[in-house]
N, CA and C atoms of all chains as a GROMACS GRO file, in nm:
protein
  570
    1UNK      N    1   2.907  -1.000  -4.520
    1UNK     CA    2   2.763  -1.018  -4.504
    1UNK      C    3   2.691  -0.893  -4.555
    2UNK      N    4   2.576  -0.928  -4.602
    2UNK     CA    5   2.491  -0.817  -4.675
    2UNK      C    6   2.383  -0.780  -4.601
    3UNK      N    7   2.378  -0.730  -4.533
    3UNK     CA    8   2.225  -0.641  -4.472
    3UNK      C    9   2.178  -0.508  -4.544
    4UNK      N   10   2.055  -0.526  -4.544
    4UNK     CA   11   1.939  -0.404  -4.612
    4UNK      C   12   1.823  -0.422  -4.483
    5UNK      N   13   1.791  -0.283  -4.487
    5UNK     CA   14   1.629  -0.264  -4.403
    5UNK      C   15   1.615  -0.131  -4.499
    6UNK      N   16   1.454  -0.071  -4.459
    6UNK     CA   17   1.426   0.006  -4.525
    6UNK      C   18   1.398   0.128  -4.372
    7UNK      N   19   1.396   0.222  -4.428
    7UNK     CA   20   1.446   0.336  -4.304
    7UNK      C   21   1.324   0.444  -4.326
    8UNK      N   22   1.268   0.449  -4.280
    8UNK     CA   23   1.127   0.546  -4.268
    8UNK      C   24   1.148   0.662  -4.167
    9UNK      N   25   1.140   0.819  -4.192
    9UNK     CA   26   1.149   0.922  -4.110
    9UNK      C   27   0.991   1.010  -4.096
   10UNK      N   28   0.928   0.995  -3.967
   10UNK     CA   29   0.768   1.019  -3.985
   10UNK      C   30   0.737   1.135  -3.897
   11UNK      N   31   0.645   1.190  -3.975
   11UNK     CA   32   0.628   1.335  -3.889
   11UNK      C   33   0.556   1.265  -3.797
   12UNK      N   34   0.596   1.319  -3.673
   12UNK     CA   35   0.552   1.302  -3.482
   12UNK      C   36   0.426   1.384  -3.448
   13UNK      N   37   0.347   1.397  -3.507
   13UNK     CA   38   0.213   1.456  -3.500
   13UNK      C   39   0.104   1.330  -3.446
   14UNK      N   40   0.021   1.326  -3.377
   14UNK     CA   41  -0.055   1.264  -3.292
   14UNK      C   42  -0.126   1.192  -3.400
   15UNK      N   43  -0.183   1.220  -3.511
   15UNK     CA   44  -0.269   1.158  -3.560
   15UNK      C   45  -0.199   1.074  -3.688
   16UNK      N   46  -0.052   1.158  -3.748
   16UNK     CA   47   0.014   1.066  -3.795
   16UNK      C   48   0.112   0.897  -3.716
   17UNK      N   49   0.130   0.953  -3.611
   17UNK     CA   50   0.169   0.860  -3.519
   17UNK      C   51   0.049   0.757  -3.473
   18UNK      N   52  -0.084   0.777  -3.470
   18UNK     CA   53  -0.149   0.692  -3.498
   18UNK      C   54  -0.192   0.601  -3.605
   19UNK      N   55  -0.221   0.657  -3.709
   19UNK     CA   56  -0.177   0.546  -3.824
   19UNK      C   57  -0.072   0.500  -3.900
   20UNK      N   58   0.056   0.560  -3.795
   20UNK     CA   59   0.204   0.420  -3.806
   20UNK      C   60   0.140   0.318  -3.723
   21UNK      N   61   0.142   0.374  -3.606
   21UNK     CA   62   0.089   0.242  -3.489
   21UNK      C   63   0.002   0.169  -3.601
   22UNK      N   64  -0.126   0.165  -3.658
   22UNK     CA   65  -0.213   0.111  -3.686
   22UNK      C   66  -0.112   0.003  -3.786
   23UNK      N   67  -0.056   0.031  -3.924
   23UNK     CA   68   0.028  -0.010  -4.016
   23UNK      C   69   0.164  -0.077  -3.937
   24UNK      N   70   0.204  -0.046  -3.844
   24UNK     CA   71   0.318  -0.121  -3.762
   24UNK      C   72   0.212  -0.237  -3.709
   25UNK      N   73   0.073  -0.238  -3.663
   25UNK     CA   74   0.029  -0.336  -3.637
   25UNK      C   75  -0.014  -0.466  -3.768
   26UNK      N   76  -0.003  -0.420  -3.816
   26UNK     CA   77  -0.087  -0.444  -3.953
   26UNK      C   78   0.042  -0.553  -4.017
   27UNK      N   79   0.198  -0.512  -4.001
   27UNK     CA   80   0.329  -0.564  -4.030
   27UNK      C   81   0.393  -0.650  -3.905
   28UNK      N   82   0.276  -0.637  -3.834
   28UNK     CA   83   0.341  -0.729  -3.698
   28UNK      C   84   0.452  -0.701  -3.659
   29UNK      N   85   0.511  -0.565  -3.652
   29UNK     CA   86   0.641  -0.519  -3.607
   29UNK      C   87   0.665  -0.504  -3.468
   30UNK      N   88   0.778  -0.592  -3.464
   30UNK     CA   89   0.834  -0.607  -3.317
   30UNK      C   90   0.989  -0.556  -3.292
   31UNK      N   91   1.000  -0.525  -3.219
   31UNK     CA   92   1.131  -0.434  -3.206
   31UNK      C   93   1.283  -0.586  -3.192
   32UNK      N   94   1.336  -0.598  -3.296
   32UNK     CA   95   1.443  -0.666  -3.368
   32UNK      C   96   1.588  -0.721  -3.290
   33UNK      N   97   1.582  -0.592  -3.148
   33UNK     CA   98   1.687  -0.639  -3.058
   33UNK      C   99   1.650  -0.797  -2.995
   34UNK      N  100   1.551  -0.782  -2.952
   34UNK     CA  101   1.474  -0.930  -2.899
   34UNK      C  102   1.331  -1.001  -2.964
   35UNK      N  103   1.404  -1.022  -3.074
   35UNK     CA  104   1.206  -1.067  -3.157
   35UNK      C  105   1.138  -1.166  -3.047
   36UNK      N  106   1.213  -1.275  -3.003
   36UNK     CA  107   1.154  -1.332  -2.916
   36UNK      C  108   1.086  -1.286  -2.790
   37UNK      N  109   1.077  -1.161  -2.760
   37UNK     CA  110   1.016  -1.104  -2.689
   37UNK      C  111   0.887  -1.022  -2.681
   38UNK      N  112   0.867  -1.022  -2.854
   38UNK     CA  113   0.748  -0.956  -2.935
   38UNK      C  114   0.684  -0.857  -2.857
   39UNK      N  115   0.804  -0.761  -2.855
   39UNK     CA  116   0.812  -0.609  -2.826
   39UNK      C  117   0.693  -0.520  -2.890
   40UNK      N  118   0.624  -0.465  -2.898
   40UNK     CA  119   0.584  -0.389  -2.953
   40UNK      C  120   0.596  -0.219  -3.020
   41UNK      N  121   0.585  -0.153  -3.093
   41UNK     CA  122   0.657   0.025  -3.020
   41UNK      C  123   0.509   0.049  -2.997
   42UNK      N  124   0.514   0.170  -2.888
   42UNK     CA  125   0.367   0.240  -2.886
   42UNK      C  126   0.392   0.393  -2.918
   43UNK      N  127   0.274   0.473  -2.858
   43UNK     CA  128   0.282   0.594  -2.910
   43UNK      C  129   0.416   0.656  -2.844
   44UNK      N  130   0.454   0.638  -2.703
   44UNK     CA  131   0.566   0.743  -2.688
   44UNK      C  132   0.688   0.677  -2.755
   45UNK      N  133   0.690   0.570  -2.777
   45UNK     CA  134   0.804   0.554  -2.868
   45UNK      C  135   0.815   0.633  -2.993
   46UNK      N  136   0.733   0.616  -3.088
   46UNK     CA  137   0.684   0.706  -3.208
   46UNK      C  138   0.726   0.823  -3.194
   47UNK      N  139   0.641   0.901  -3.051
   47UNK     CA  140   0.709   1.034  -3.025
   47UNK      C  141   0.786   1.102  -3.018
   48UNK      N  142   0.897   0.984  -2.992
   48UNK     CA  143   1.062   1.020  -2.937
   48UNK      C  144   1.132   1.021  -3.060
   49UNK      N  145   1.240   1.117  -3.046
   49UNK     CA  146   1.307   1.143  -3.211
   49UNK      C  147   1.447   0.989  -3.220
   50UNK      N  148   1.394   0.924  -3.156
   50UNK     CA  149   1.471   0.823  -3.159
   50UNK      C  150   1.458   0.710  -3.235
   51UNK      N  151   1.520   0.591  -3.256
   51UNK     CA  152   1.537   0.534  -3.382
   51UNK      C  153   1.498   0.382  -3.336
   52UNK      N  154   1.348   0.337  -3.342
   52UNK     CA  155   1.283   0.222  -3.332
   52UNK      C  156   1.353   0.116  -3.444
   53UNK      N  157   1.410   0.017  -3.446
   53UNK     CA  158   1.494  -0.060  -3.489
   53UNK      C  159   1.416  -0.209  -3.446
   54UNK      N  160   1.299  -0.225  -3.615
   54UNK     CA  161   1.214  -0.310  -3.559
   54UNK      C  162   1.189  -0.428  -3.692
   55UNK      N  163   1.139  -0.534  -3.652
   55UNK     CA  164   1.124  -0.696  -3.783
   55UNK      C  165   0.998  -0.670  -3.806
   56UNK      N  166   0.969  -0.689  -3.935
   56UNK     CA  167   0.789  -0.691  -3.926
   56UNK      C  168   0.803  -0.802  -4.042
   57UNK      N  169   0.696  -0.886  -4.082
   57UNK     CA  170   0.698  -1.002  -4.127
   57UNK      C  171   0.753  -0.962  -4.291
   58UNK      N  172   0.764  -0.852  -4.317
   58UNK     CA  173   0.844  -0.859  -4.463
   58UNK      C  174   0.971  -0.803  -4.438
   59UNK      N  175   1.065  -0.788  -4.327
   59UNK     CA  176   1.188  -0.745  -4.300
   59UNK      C  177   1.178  -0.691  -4.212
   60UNK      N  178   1.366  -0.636  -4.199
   60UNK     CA  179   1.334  -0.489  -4.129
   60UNK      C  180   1.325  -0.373  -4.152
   61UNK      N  181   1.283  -0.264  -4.038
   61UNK     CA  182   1.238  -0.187  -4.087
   61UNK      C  183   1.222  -0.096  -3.988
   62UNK      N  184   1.370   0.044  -3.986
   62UNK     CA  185   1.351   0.166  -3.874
   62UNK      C  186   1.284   0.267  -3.919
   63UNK      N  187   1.226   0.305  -3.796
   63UNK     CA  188   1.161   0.394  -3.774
   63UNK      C  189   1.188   0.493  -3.699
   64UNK      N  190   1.226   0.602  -3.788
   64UNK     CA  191   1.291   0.712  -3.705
   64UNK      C  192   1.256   0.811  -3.694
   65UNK      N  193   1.252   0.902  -3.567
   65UNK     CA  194   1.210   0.999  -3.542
   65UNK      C  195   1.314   1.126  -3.642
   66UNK      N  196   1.410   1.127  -3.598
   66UNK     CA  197   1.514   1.210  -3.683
   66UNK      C  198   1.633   1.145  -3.736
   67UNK      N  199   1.721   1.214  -3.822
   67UNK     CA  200   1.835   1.138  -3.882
   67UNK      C  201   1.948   1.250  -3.885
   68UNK      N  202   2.045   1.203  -3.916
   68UNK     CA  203   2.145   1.280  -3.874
   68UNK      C  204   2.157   1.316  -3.754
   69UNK      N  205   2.231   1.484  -3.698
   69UNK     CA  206   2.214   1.495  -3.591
   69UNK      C  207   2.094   1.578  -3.546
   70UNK      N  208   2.030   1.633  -3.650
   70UNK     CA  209   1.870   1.661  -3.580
   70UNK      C  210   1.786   1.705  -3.630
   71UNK      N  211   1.767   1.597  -3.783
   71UNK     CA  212   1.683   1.634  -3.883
   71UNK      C  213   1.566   1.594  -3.862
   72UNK      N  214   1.448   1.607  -3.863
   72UNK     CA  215   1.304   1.576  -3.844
   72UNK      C  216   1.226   1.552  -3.965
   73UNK      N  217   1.117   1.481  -3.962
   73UNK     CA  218   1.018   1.470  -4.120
   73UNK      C  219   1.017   1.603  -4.156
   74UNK      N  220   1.011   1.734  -4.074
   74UNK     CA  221   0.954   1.883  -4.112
   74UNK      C  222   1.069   1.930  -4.182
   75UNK      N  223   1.215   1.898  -4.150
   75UNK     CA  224   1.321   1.952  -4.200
   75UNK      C  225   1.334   1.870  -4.306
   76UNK      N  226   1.302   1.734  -4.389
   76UNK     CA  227   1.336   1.684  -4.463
   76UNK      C  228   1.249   1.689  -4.573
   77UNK      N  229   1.121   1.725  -4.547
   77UNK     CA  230   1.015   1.718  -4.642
   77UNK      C  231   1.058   1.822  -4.775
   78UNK      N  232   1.130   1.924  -4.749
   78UNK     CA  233   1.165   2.027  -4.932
   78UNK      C  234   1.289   1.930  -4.933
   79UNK      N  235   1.373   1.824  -4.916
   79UNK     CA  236   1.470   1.769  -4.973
   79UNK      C  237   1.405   1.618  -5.018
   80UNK      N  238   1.324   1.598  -5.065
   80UNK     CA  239   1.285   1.458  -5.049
   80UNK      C  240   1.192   1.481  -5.188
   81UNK      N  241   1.191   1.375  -5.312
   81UNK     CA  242   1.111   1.370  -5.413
   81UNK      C  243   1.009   1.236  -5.413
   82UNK      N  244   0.927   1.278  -5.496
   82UNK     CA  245   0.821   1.170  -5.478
   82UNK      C  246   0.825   1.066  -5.617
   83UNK      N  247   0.754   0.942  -5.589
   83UNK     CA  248   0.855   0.826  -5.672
   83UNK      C  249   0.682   0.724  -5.645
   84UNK      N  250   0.646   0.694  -5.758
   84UNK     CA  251   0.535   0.629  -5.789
   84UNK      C  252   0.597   0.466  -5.793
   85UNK      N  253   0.602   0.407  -5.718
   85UNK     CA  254   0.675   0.261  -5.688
   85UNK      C  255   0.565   0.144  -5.741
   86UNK      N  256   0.423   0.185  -5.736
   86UNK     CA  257   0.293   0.086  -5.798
   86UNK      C  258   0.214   0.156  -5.832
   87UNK      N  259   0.106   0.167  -5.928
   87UNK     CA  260   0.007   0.202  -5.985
   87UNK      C  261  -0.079   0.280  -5.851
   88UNK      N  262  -0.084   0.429  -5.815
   88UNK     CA  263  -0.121   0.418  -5.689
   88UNK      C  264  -0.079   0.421  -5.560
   89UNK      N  265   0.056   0.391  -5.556
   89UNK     CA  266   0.110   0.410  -5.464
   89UNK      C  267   0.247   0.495  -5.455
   90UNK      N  268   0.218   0.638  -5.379
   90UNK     CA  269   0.358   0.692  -5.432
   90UNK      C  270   0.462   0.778  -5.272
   91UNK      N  271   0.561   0.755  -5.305
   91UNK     CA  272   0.651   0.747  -5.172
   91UNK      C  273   0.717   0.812  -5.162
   92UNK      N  274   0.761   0.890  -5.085
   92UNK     CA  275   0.869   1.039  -5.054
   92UNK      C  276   1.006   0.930  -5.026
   93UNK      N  277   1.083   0.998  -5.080
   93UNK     CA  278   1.234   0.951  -5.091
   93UNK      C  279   1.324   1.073  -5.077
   94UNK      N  280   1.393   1.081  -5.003
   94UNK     CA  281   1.513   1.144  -4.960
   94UNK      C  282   1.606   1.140  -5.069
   95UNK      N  283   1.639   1.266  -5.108
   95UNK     CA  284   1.756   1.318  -5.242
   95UNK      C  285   1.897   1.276  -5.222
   96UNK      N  286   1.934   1.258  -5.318
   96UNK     CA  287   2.102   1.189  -5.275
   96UNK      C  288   2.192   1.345  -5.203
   97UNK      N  289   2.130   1.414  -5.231
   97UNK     CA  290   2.221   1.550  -5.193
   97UNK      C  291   2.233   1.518  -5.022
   98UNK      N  292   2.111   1.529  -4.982
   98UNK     CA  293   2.063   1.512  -4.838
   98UNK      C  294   2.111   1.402  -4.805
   99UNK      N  295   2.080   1.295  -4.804
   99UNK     CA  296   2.114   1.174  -4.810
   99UNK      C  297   2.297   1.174  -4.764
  100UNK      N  298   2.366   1.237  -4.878
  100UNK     CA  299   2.510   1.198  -4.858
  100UNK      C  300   2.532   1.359  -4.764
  101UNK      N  301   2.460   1.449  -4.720
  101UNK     CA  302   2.501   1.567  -4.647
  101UNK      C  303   2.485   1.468  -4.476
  102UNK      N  304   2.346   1.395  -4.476
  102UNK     CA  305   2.326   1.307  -4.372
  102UNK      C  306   2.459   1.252  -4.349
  103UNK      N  307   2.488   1.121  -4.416
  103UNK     CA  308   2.595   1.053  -4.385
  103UNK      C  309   2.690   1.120  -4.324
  104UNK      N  310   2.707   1.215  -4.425
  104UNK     CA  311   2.894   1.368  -4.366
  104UNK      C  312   2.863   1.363  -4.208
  105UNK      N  313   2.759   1.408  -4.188
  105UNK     CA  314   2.728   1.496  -4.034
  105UNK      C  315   2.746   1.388  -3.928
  106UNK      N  316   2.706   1.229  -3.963
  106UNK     CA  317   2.691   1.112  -3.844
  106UNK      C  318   2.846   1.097  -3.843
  107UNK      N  319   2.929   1.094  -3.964
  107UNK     CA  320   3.072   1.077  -3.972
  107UNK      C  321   3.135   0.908  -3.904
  108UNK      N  322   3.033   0.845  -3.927
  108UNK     CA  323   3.086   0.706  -3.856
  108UNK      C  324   3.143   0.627  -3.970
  109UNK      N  325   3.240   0.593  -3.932
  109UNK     CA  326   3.305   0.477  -4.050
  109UNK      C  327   3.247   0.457  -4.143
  110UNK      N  328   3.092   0.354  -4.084
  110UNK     CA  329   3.002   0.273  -4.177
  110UNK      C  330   2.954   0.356  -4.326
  111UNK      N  331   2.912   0.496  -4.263
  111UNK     CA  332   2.856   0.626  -4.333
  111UNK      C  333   2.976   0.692  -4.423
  112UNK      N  334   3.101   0.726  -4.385
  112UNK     CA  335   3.220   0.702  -4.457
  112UNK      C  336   3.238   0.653  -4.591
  113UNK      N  337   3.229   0.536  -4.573
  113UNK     CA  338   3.275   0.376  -4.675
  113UNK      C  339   3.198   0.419  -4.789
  114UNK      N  340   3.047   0.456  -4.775
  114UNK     CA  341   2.979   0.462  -4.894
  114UNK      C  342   2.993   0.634  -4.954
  115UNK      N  343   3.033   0.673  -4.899
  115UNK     CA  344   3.024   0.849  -4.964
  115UNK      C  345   3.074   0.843  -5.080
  116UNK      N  346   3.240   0.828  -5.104
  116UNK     CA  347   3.247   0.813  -5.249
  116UNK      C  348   3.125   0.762  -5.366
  117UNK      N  349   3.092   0.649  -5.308
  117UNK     CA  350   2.995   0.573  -5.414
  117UNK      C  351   2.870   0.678  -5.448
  118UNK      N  352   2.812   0.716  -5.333
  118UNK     CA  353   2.681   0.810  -5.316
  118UNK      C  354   2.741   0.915  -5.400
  119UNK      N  355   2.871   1.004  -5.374
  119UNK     CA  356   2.863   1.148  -5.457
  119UNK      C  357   2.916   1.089  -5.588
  120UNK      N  358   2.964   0.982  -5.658
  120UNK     CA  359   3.007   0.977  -5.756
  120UNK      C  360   2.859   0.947  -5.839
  121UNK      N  361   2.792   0.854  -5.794
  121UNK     CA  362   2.619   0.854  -5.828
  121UNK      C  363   2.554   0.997  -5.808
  122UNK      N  364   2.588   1.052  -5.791
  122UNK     CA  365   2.525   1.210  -5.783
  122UNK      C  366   2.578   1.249  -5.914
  123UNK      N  367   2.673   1.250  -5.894
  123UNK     CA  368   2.809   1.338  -6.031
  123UNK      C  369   2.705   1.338  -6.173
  124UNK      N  370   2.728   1.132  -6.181
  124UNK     CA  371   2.618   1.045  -6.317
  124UNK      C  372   2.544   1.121  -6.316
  125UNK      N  373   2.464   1.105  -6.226
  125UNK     CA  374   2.290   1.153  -6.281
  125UNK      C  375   2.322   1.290  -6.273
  126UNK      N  376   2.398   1.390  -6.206
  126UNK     CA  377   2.359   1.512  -6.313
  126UNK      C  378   2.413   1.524  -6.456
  127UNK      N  379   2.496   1.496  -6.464
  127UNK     CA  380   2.559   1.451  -6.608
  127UNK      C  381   2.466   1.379  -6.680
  128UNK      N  382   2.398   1.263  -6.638
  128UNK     CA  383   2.258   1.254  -6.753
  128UNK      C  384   2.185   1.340  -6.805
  129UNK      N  385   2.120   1.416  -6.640
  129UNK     CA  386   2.028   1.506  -6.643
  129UNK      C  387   2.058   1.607  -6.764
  130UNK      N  388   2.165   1.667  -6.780
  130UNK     CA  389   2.214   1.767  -6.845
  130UNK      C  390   2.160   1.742  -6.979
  131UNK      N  391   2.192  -0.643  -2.139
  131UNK     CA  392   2.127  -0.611  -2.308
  131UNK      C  393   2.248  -0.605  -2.375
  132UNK      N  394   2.216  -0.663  -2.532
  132UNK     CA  395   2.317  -0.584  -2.621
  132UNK      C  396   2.320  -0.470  -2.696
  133UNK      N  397   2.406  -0.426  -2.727
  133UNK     CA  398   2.408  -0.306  -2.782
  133UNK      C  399   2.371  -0.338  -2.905
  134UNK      N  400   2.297  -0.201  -2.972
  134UNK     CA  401   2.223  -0.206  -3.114
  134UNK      C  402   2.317  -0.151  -3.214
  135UNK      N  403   2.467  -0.077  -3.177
  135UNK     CA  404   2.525  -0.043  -3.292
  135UNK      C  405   2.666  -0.056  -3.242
  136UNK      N  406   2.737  -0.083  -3.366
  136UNK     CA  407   2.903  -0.071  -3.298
  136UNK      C  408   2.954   0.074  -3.314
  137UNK      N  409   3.068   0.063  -3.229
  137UNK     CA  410   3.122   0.253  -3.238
  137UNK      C  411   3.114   0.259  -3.389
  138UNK      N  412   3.151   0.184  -3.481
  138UNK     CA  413   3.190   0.239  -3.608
  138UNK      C  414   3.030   0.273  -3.702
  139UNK      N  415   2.950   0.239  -3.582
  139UNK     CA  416   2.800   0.288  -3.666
  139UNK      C  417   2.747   0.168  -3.684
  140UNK      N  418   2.780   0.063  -3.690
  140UNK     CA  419   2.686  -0.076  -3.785
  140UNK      C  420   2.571  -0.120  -3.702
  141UNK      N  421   2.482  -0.113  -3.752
  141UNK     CA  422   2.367  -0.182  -3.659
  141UNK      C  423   2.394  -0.339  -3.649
  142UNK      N  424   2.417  -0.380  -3.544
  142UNK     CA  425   2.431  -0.502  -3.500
  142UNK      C  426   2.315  -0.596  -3.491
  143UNK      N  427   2.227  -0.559  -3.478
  143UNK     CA  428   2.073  -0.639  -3.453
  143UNK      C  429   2.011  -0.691  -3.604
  144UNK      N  430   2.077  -0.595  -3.736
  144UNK     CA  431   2.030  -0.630  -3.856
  144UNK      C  432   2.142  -0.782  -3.867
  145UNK      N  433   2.237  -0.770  -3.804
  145UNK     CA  434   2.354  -0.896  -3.850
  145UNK      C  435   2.295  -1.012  -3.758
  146UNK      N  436   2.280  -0.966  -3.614
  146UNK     CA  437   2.260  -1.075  -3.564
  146UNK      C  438   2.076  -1.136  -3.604
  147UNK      N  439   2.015  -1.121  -3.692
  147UNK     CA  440   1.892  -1.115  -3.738
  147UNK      C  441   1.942  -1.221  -3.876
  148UNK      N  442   2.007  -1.151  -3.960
  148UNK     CA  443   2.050  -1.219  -4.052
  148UNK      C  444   2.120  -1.366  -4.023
  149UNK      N  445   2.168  -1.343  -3.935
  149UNK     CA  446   2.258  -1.464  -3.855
  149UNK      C  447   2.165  -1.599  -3.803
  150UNK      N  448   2.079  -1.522  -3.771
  150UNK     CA  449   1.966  -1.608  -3.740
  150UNK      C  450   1.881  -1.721  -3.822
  151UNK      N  451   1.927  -1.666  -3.918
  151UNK     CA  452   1.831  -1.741  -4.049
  151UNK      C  453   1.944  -1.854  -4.108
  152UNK      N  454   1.868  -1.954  -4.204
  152UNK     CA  455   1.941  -2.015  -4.210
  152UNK      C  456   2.018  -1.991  -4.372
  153UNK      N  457   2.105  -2.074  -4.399
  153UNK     CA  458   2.153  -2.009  -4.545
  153UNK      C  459   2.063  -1.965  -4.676
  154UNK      N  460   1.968  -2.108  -4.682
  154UNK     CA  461   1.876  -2.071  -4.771
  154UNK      C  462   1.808  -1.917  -4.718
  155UNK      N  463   1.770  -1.885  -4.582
  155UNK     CA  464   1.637  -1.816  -4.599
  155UNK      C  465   1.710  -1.675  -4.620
  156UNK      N  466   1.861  -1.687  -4.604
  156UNK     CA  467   1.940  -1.580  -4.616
  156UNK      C  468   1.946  -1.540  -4.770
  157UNK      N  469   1.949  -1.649  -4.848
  157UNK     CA  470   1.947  -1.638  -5.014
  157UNK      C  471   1.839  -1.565  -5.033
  158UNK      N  472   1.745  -1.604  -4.991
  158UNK     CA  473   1.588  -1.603  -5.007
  158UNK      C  474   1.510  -1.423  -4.987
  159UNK      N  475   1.601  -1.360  -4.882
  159UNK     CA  476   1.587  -1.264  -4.808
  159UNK      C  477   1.697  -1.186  -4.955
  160UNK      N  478   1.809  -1.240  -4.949
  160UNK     CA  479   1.895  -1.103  -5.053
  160UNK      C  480   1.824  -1.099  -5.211
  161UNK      N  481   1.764  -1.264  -5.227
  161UNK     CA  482   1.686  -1.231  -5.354
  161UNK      C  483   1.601  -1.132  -5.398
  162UNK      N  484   1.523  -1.084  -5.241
  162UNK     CA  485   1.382  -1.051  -5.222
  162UNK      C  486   1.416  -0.903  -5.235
  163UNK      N  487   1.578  -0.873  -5.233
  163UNK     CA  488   1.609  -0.756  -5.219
  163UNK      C  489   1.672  -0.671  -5.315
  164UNK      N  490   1.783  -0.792  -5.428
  164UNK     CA  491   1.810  -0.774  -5.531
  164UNK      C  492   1.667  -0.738  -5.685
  165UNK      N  493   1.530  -0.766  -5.672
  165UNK     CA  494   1.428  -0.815  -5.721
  165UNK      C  495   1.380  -0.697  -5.678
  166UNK      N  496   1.383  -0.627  -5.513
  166UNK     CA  497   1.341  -0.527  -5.512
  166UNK      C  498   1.395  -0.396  -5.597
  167UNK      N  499   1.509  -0.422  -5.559
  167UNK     CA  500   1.598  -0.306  -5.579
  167UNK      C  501   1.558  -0.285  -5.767
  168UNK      N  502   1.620  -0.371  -5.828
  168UNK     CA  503   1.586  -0.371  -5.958
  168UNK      C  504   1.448  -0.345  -6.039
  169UNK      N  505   1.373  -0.388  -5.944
  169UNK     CA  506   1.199  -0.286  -5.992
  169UNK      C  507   1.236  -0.156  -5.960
  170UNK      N  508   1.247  -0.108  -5.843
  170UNK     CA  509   1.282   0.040  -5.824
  170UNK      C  510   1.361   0.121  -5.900
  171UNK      N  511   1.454   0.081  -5.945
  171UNK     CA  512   1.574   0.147  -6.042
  171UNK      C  513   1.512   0.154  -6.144
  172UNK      N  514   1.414   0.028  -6.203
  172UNK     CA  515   1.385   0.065  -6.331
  172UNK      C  516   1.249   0.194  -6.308
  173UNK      N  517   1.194   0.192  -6.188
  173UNK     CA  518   1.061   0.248  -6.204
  173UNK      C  519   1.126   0.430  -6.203
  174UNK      N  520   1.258   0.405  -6.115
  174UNK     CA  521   1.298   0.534  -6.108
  174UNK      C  522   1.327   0.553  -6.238
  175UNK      N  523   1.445   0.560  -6.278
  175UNK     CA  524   1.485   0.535  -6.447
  175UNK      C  525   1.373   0.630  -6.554
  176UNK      N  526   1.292   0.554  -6.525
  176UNK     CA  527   1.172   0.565  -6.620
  176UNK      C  528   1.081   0.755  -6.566
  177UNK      N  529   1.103   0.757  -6.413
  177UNK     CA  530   0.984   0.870  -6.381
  177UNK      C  531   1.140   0.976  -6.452
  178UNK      N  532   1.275   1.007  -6.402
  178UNK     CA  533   1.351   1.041  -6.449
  178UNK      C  534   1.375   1.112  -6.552
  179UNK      N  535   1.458   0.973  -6.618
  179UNK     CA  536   1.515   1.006  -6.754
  179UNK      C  537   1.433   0.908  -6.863
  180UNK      N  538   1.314   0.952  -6.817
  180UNK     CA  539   1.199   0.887  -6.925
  180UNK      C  540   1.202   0.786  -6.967
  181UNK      N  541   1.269   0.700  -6.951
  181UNK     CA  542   1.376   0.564  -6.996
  181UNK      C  543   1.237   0.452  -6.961
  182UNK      N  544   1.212   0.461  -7.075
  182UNK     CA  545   1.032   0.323  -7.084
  182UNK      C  546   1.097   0.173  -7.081
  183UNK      N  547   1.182   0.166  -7.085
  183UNK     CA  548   1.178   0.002  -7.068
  183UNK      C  549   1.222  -0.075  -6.950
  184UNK      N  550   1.114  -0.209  -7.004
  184UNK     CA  551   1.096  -0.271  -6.894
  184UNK      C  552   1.200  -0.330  -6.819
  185UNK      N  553   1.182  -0.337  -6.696
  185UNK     CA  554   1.286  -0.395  -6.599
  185UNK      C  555   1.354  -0.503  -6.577
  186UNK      N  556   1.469  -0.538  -6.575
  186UNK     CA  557   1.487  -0.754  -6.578
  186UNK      C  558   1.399  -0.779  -6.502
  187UNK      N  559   1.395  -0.900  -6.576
  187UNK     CA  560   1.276  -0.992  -6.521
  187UNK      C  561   1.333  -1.007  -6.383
  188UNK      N  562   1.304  -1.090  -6.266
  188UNK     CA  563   1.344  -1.112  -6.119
  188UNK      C  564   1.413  -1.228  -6.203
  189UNK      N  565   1.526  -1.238  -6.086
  189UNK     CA  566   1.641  -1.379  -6.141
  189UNK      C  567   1.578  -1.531  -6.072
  190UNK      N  568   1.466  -1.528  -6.041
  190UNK     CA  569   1.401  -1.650  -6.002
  190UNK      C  570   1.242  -1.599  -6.022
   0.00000   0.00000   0.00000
């Protein structure tokens, strides 16, 4: 079976945590363990460096306070490049360096399985780059 | 409650979500993702390794 969600890491600042809330409302996001229960997250959820695991009407879609074992938006922001996805709209993305240093540190199977693939895709593109 | 991940890491709630749906909307959902993915690669591609051309078309 194939699962994808898209994984969002957001700085915990009061006024950014208010316009997730606003945009989590906006995606009708309900927390995914029990959709039928049309959970909502609020602000102390947001707050917590913990990992909101939620459906919003175009998928899913976590929301995490930190990744790995205790990386934050503040620690990730100089590893992360920016990527113009629509005319206008442009999105911080996490570097494969980081990315596959993440995976190393959680060390769970799942995170495992793909490392080869991730550093051999690293290898390519600097070898393009060059 | 159930648990949201197995020891080996897998989020369980994305499977039992997927599980939920029915075959089509499961097609429907990996299309939406294959279609994604492939705009992105090309848009990356392009900011990159300057690489101007356009992206496959979506396979539906």
């Amino acid at each position: 079976m194939t699962t994808f969600d898209l994984d969002v890491v957001h700085a915990r600042d009061h006024a950014n945590i208010a316009r997730l809330l606003a945009a989590l409302e906006e995606l009708a996001a309900v927390y995914r363990a029990q959709p039928e229960r049309q959970l909502r997250p609020g602000h102390s959820h947001l707050a917590s460096p913990g990992r909101q695991l939620l459906l919003t009407r175009f998928g899913p879609l976590d929301v995490l306070g930190m990744i790995g074992t205790s990386r934050t938006w503040e620690d990730l922001r100089g590893h992360a490049r920016t990527m113009e996805i629509e005319p206008g709209i442009v999105v911080t993305v996490l570097d494969l360096e980081t990315l596959i240093a993440v995976k190393e540190e959680l060390g769970f199977p799942k995170d495992a399985a793909v490392l080869p693939l991730l550093r051999q895709a690293l290898k390519e593109r600097s070898e393009r780059l060059r | 409650m159930l648990s949201e991940y197995s020891e080996d890491g897998v989020d369980l709630t994305l499977i039992r979500w997927m599980l939920s749906l029915t075959p089509g909307e499961r097609l429907a959902v990996l299309q939406d993702q294959v279609d994604s993915l492939l705009t992105l690669r090309a848009k990356f591609e392009s900011q990159v390794f300057g690489n101007t051309e356009s992206p496959d078309p979506p396979s539906r």
